[in-house]
N, C-alpha and C positions, 0 to 999 in steps of 0.2 A: 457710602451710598445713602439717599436719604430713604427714610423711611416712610410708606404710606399709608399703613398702620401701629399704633402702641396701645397697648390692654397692661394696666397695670393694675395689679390686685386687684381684678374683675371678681364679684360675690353677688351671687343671684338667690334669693329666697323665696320660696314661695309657701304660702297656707294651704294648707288639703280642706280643701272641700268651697276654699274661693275662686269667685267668678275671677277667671287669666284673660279674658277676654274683650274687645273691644262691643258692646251692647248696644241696646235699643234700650230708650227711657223706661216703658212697657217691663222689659226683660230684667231691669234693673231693680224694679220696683218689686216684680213679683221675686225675684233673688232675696229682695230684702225683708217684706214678709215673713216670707219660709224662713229664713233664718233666727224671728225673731223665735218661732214653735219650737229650733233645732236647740239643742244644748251647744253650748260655747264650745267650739274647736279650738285648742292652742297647738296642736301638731304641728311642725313645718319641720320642712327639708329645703336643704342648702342644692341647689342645681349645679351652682359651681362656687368653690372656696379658693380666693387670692390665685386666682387665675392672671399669668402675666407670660408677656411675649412680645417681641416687634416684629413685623416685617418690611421688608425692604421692597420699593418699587417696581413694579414689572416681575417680582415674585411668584411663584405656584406654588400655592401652600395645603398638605393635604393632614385635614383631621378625623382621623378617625379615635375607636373606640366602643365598647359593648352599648347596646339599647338605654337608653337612661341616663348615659355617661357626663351629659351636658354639653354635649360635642353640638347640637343642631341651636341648645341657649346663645352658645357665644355667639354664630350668626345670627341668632334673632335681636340680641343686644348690639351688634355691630350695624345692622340695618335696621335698629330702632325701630323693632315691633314688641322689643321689651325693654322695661329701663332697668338697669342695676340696680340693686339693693345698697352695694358699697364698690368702689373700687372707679378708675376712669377708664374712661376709649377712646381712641382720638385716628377717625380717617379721614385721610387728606385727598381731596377729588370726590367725584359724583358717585354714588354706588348704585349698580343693579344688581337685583337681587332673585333669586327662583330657589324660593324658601316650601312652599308650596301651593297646587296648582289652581292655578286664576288669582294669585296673588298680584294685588293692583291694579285687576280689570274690573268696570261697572260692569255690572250685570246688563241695561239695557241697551249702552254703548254697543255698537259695532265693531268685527274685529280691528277695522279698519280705524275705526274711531278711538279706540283701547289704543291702537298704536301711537297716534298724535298726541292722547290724554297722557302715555308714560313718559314720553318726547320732553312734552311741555314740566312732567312733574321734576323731570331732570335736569329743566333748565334750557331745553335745545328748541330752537326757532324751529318753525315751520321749515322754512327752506332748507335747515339741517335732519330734519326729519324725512320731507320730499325726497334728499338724496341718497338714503337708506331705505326706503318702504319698498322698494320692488322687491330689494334682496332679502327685506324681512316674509315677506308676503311667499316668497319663493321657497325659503327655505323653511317655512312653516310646512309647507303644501296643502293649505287650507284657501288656496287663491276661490274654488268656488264660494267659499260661503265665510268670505273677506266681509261681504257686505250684510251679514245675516248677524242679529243680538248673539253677542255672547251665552247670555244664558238658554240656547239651544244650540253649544258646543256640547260636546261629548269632552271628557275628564282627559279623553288623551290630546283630542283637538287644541282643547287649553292648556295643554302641558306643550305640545309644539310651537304653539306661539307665545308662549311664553317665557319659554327658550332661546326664540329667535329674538324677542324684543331686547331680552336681559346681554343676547349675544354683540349683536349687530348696532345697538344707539350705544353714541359716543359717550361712554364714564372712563372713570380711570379705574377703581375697584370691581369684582366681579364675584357675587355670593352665590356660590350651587353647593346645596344640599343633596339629601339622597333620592329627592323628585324624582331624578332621571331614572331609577330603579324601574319604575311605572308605565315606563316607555317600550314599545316593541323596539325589538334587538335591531331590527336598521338604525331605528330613529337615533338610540345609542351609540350608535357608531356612528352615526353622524354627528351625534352632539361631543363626544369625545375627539373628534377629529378638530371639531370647530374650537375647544377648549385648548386640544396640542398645541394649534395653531397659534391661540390668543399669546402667548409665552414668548411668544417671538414681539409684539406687538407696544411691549410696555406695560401690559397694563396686571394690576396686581389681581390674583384667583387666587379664592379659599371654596377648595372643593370637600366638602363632607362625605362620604363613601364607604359603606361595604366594600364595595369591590375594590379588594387593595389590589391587584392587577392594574387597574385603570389608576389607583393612586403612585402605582410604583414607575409607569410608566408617562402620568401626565404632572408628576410633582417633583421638583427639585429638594422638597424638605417637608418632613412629615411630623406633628404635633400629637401625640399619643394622650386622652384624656380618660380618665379614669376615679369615678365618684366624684367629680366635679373638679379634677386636679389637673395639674400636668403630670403627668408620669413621665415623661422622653418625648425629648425635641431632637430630630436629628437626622439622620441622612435617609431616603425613605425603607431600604432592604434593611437596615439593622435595624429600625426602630418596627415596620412591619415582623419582621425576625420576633422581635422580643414581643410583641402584641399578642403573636398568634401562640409561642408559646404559653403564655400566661393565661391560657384557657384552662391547661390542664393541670388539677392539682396530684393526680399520682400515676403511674404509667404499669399499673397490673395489670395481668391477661383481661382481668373481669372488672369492670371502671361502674362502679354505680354513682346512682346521680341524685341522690337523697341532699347532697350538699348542693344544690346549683337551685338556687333562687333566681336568679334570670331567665327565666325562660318565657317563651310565646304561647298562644293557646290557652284557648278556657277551662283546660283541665279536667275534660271528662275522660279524657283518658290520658295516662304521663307513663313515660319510659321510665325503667324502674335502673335498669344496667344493660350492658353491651358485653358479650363473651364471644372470644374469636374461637372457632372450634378447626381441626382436620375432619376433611370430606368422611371420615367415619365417625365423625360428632367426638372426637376426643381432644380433650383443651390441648391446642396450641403452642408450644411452647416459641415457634419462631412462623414467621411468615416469611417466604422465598418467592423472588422472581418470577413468575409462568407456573408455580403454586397454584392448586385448588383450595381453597378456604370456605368457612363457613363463618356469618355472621349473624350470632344469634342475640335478638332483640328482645328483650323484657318488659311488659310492661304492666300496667293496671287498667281496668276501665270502671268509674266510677257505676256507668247502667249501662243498657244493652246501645250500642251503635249502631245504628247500620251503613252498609256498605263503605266502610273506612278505609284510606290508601295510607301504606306505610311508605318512608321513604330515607335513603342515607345518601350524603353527599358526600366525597371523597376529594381533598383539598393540598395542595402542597404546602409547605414548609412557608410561604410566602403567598400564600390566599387564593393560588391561580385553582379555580374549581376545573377538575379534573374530568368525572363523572357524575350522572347524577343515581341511583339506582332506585328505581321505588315499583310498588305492583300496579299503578294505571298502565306505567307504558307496557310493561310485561305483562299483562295480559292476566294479573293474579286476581281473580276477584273474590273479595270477603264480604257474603249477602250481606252476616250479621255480625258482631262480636258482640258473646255474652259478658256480663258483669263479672268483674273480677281479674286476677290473675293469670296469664299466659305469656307465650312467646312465639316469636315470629322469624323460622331462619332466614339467613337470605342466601344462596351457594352460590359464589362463583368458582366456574371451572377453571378459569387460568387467570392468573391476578400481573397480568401483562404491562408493569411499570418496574420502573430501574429502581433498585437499591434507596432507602431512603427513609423518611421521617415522613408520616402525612396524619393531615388530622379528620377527622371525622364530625358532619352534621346529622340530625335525624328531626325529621318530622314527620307526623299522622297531621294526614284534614281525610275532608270529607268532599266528597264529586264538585258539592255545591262551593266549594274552598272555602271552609270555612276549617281553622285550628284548631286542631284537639292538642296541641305539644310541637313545641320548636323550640332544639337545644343547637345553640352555634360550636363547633370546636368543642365537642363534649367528651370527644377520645381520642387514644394515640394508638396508630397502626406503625411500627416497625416493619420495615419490609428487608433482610438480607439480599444478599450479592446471590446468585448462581450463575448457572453453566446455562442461561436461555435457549441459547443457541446449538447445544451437545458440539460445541467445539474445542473444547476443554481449558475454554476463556472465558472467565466471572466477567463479569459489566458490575464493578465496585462504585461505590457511591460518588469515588470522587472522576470517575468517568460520565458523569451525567449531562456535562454540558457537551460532551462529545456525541451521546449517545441520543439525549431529550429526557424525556419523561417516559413516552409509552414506548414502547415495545410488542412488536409485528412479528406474530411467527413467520418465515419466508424460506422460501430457496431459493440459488443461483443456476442459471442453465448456464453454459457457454458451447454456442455451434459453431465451427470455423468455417469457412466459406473456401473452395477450394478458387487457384487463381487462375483467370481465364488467360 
């Protein structure tokens, strides 16, 4: 089969503290100044090192990877909003891309006008344009204010059409980053249905993503990167599989997190460790089926906060987010947190999921959502087999595709009907 992508020994460098940017003469001049007052930077880091891979046409290729990983560089190198440092790329056909939002729209243009202008940058006549603009205009659902400047879109308005344009005009290649994240949850499900779709169609997707759910499900083959590397290419449930393990480096009741340099948030306040405790605050030694548990959170606050919301996400074995648990929606509210050291339990009364392996997120922000700390995959919950149901039949892990994931306390009635 041929190929419509090849990245062979792809290396990306960049200088800390230099303009990445495409500028204004103005912006460049005053860059350059200031540098000359700064003392000489020779710092740099490698974004990605002998990065190589091909894929084949009409492909779904999905990469994922931690914050930083280089994973969103290679799309930007691929759709040539950055050039390599060493290494070649070679794609074959038109590329659209939705790298991030308003990318490739003028500002004074019209949405209407933005549409023709990416049309033509791709190469496609007018009359090839005319016979896709209803169904771009449509599936934006921005048809009222089709004719109104771009730059009095709203952030999501330009994320919709920008969507549809990268979706809907004829290329052969197709670059979606984690944009979509930004999007309300229809829109997602729209855009992911439109991406399923595209797979049938010919034409080759590289989708970037968090959500391995939507990678496992809209990718035939998953590229795992990691400090600018390949780590595993390969089918997408084992290569997911070994991603999400590779969060955690030890599986004790109590996981502190003094090691984990990746994280989010401006660090006025960070989780310190996670202890699983029994509903009488005594450590844990096993977590069961329909179990009461306690999750007690550690953390530090550099000054006093106010009104901060904590929160844990609970994830499977393969990324599908489960629940979310945090105190906005529950109703906990914390006026202040003083400076310094404490913790924060969290109890749930029945831990109503099948036997299994899941992994654990936490974040603090604040009302305004703004981050105090976001740690991805930062713990491992073990959960054993029981008797959920007192019928004196475990639901074992390897019953799971039988049973799901969650688990419904229930009863059965049965009333017989007498015959007329």
């Amino acid at each position: 089969m041929a190929h419509s992508i090849i990245v062979e020994n792809l290396s990306k460098q960049y200088r800390i503290g230099e303009l990445h940017r495409e500028t204004t003469l103005s912006e460049t001049l005053i860059h350059t100044l200031t540098q000359l007052f700064k003392r000489k930077r020779k710092e740099t880091i490698w974004a990605l090192k002998d990065v190589s891979f091909k894929i084949n046409a009409g492909e779904v290729l999905g990469i994922i990877g931690r914050n930083g990983s280089g994973k969103s560089t290679v799309l930007k190198v691929l759709a040539k909003i950055t050039y390599p440092t060493s290494g070649t790329t070679k794609v074959l056909g038109r590329v659209a891309s939705l790298l991030e939002v308003g990318t490739g729209f003028h500002e004074e243009l019209t949405g209407r006008e933005n549409i023709y202008l990416n049309g033509s940058i791709l190469g496609m006549t007018k009359r090839e344009t005319d016979a896709k603009l209803d169904e771009i205009i449509d599936f934006s659902g921005v048809e009222k204010f089709v004719d109104t400047p771009i730059k009095r879109y709203s952030s999501g308005m330009r994320l919709r059409l920008g969507f549809a344009v990268a979706a809907h005009l004829d290329t052969e290649v197709l670059l979606v980053d984690e944009i979509l994240a930004v999007g309300d949850a229809e829109f997602q499900k729209k855009c992911l249905k439109t991406m399923g779709n595209l797979s049938g169609t010919g034409r080759t997707v590289l989708f970037v993503s968090h959500n391995m759910e939507a990678i496992k499900n809209l990718c035939q083959r998953v590229i795992w990167i990691d400090n600018g590397k390949v780590r595993q290419d390969g089918e997408p449930r084992e290569v997911i599989k070994d991603y999400m393990s590779s969060f955690i480096g030890m599986h004790q009741p109590a996981h502190g997190f003094a090691h984990i340099t990746n994280r989010g948030g401006n660090g006025d306040i960070r989780y310190n460790r996670i202890e699983f405790l029994s509903s009488d605050k005594q450590p844990l030694k096993a977590a069961y089926s329909g179990n009461s548990f306690v999750a007690r959170l550690y953390y530090y606050a550099e000054k006093q906060i106010p009104s901060p919301h904590f929160g844990l996400e609970l994830f499977t074995e393969l990324g599908t987010k489960i629940t979310s648990f945090n105190t906005w929606t529950s109703g906990f509210e914390v006026p202040f947190l003083p400076p310094g050291n404490g913790y924060i339990d969290l109890e749930v009364e029945s831990l109503n999921i099948s036997a299994g392996r899941y992994y654990i997120s936490l974040w603090i922000a604040s009302s305004g959502n703004l981050w105090y700390d976001r740690l991805e995959q930062c713990a491992v919950l073990d959960v054993e087999p029981s008797d959920f149901y007192k019928s004196g039949r475990e639901i074992k892990r390897q019953h799971t595709h039988l049973f799901g994931i969650v688990l419904f306390p229930c009863k059965w009635n049965l009333k017989g009907e007498s015959p007329k």
